[in-house]
C-alpha positions in Angstrom: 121.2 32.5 -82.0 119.4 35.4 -80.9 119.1 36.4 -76.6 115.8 36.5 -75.1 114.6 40.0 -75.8 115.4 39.8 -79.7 114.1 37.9 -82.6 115.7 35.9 -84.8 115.1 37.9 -89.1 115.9 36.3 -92.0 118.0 38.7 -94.5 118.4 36.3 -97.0 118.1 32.7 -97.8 122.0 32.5 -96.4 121.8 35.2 -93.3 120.1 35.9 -90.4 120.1 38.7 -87.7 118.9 39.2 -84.3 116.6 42.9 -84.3 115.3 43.9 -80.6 111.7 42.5 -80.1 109.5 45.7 -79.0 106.3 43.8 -77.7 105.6 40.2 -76.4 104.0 38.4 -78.9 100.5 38.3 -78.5 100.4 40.6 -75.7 97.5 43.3 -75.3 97.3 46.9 -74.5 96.0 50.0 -74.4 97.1 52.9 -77.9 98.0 56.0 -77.2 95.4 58.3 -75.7 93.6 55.1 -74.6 91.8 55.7 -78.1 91.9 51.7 -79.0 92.9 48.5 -78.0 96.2 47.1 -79.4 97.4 43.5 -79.5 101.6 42.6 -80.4 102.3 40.7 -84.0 103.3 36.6 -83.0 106.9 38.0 -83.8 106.8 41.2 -80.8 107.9 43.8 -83.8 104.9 45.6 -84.2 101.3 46.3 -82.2 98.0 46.1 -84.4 94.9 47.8 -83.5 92.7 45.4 -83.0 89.2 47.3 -81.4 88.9 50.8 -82.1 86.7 52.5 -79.2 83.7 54.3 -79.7 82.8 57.6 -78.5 81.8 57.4 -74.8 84.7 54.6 -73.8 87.8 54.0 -73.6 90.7 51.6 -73.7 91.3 49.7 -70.0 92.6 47.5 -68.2 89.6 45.4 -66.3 90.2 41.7 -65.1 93.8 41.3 -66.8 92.1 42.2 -70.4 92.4 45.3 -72.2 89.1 46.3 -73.9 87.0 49.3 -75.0 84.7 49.9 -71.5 82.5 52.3 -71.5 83.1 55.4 -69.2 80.5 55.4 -65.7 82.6 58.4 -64.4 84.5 61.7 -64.7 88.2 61.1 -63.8 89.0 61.9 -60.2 85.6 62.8 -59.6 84.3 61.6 -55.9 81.3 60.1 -54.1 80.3 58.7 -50.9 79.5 55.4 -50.8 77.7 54.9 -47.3 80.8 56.6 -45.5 83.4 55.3 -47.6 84.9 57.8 -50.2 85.0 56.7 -53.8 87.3 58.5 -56.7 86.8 57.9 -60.2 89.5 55.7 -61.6 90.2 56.8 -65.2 86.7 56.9 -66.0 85.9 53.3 -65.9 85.9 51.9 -62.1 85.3 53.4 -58.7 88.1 53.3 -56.7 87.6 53.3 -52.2 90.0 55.5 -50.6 90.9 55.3 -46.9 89.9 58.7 -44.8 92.0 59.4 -41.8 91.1 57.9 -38.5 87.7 59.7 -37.4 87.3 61.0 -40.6 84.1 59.7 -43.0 83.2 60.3 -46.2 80.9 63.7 -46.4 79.8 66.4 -48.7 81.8 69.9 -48.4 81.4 72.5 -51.0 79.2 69.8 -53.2 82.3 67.9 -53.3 82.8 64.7 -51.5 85.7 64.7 -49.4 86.7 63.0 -45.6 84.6 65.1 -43.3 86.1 64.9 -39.5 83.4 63.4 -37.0 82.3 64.8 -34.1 82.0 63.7 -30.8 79.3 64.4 -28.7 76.5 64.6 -31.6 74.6 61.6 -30.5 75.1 59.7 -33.6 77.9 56.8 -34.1 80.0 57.4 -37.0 83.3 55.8 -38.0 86.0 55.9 -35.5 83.9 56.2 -32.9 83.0 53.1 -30.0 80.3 54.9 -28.6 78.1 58.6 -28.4 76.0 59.1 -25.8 75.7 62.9 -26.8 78.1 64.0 -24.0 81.6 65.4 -24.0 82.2 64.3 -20.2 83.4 60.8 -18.9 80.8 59.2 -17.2 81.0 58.0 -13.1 79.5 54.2 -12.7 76.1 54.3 -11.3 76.3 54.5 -7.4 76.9 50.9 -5.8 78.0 49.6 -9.6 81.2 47.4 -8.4 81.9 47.8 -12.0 80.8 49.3 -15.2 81.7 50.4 -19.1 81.1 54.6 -19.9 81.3 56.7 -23.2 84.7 58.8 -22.5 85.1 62.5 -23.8 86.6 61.3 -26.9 84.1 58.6 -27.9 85.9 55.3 -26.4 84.3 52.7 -24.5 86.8 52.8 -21.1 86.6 51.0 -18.0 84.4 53.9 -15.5 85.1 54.7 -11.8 82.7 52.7 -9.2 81.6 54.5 -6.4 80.4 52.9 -3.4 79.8 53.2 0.5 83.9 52.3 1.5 85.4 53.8 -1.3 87.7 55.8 0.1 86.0 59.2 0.9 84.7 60.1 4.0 81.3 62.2 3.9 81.1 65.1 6.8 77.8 66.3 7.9 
């Protein structure tokens, strides 16, 4: 009796022997160079090619199947998608990368990369709660009990009130 990884070969009509199994029967996957697909014999000794791949694709893995896809990218290339950065998986999918906190996906050199975003611009890009175009903390409007402001850093904080008995004592 042969162990789990082998298979059981018959020598002769009298002997057996147990040889190392080298696939999983009927198990797919991807030839060398990506060049074909391959599928294992029913006995796991031997891979068959069983879809050679035509010029523009390549072998993949997409969905928990190995087939010939055709190529949509350039490996490792990048895009922006909105302000998520893309890189090309092995020429098949698009994969999204995470950019740094208060980074976004932008174009640098003609290459799309996580651009840092800036506070203070007037436009709300990732990472930030707020822009009001400002690089100061706001005061609450005078008599406000209470109020929300656009910090120097592009958070939403809780903003100091000011009103008459506050604390400060006005000399004229």
């Amino acid at each position: 009796m042969c162990a789990g990884e082998e298979n059981c070969e018959e020598v002769n009509f009298t002997e057996t022997r147990c040889v190392p199994r080298l696939c999983v029967p009927d198990s797919t996957s991807c030839g060398e160079g990506e060049e074909a697909t391959l599928r294992c014999d029913d006995i796991g000794r031997s891979w068959e090619i069983i879809e050679r791949c035509e010029e523009g694709s390549r072998c993949a893995l997409l969905e928990n199947e190995h087939s010939c896809t055709p190529l949509i990218c350039v490996a490792n290339d990048t895009r922006c998608d909105g302000s998520t950065l893309q890189r090309c998986n092995r020429g098949v999918t698009w994969r999204d990368e995470t950019c740094p906190q208060r980074f976004i996906c932008g174009i640098d050199e003609g290459a799309a990369v996580c651009v840092q975003t800036e506070c203070g611009n007037s436009v709300l890009e990732a990472g930030e709660e707020c822009d009001d175009g400002g690089t100061v903390t706001e005061l609450c409007r005078y008599g406000d009990p209470a109020c929300v402001v656009c910090d120097a850093t592009c958070r939403l904080i809780e903003g100091t009130a000011r009103f008459c008995g506050y604390g400060l004592i006005r000399v004229r």
